[in-house]
Each structure stands twice: as C-alpha cells, then as structure tokens.
N, C-alpha and C positions, 0 to 999 in steps of 0.2 A: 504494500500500500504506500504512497506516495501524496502526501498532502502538502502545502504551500500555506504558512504566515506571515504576513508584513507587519510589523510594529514598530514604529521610532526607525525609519530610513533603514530596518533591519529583514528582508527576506528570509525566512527559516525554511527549508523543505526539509519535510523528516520523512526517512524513510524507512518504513518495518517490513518485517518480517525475512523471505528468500529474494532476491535481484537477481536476474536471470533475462534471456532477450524479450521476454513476454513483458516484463515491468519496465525494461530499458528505455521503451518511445515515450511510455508517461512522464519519467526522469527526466527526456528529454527537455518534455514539450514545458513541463515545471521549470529548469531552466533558463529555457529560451526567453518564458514569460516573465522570471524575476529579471533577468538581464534589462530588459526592457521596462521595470517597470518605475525605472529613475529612483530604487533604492539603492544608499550608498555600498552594502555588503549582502552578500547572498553567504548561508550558512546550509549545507546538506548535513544535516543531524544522519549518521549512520549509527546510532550507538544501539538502536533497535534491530538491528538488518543483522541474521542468522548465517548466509552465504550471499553470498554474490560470485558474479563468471565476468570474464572481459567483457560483455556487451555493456555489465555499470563502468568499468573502465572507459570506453571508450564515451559516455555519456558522460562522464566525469570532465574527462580532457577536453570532451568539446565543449563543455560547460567552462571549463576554464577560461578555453579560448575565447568565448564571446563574451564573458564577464571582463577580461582584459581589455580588449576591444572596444567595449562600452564604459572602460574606466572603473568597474565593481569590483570590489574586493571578494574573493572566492576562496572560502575554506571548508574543509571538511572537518567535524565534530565527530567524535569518539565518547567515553570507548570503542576502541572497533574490537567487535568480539572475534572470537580465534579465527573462523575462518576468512573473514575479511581482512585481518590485522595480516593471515598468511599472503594472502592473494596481495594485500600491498606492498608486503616483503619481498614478495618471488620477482613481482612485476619493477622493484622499484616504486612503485605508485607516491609509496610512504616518503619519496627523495621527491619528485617532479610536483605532488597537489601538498599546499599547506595542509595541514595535519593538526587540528588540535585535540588536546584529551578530553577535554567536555565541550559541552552546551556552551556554558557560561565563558572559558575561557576565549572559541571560538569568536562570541558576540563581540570582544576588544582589544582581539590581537592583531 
C-alpha cells in the first residue's frame, strides 16, 4: 500500500507492506505527484515495507531524479527492515539514495 501526506512544505509517502513490480507504478505515480506539488522535501517512509525487488529500486532513482530536477529534497526513512536494508546493501542503494533511520530524522536532515 502506498499513500501520500503533505504537511508544512513536507510530502511523506509511506509505504507498507511487500514492493514488488505490481506496487512499483503506484510509487511511481506518488512520486511524480509530490515532485510536483511545490513541497520543499519528499520523504518515502519504508520503515513499514516487508520486501521489496528492483522494480522499488528503480522507482526510487527515478524519484530521485525528478525530485532533483524540480529542486526537492528526497530521502528515504527507515528503519528498513532486513530484507530491504539487504536489497540496499547488495545494490549499493544505501550509498546513491539518502538514507535516514526514522521518520522524524528524515523530516530535517
């Protein structure tokens, strides 16, 4: 599941449960739509999310990229639980996307 909050110039999208290519175009389209929606920072709360596979990968980077693009600051919230925290390790992910360990620190780093 994938839902999207704005509060105070802040985009939150949390995402729970398995991520996989079936969740990935939702990520996306979440995203696309904070990028755009003149909030200073976008935050993907993973700290719910069981697994994920390179399709959140690549939804991530390109999230990146157009958060740059458009000037937004773009991190990723933790904890990431074991299998995500792996899949950031193997990929590198956890070196290329800021990385924070919670919610809260993500909001003002």
């Amino acid at each position: 599941m994938v839902t999207a909050t704005t509060h105070e110039g802040v985009t939150v999208i949390t995402v729970r449960g398995h991520l996989d290519d079936e969740s990935a175009p939702r990520l996306t389209e979440a995203l696309v739509e904070a990028a755009g929606n003149g909030s200073a920072r976008t935050v993907v709360d993973l700290s719910g999310t069981g697994f994920a596979d390179s399709s959140i990968l690549h939804a991530l980077f390109d999230g990146q990229k157009i958060h740059s693009a458009a000037g937004t600051a773009f991190v990723i919230a933790g904890p990431l639980g074991t299998a995500v925290s792996r899949l950031f390790d193997i990929t590198g992910a956890n070196r290329a996307l800021r990385v924070a360990d919670s919610l809260e620190i993500a909001m003002t780093c």
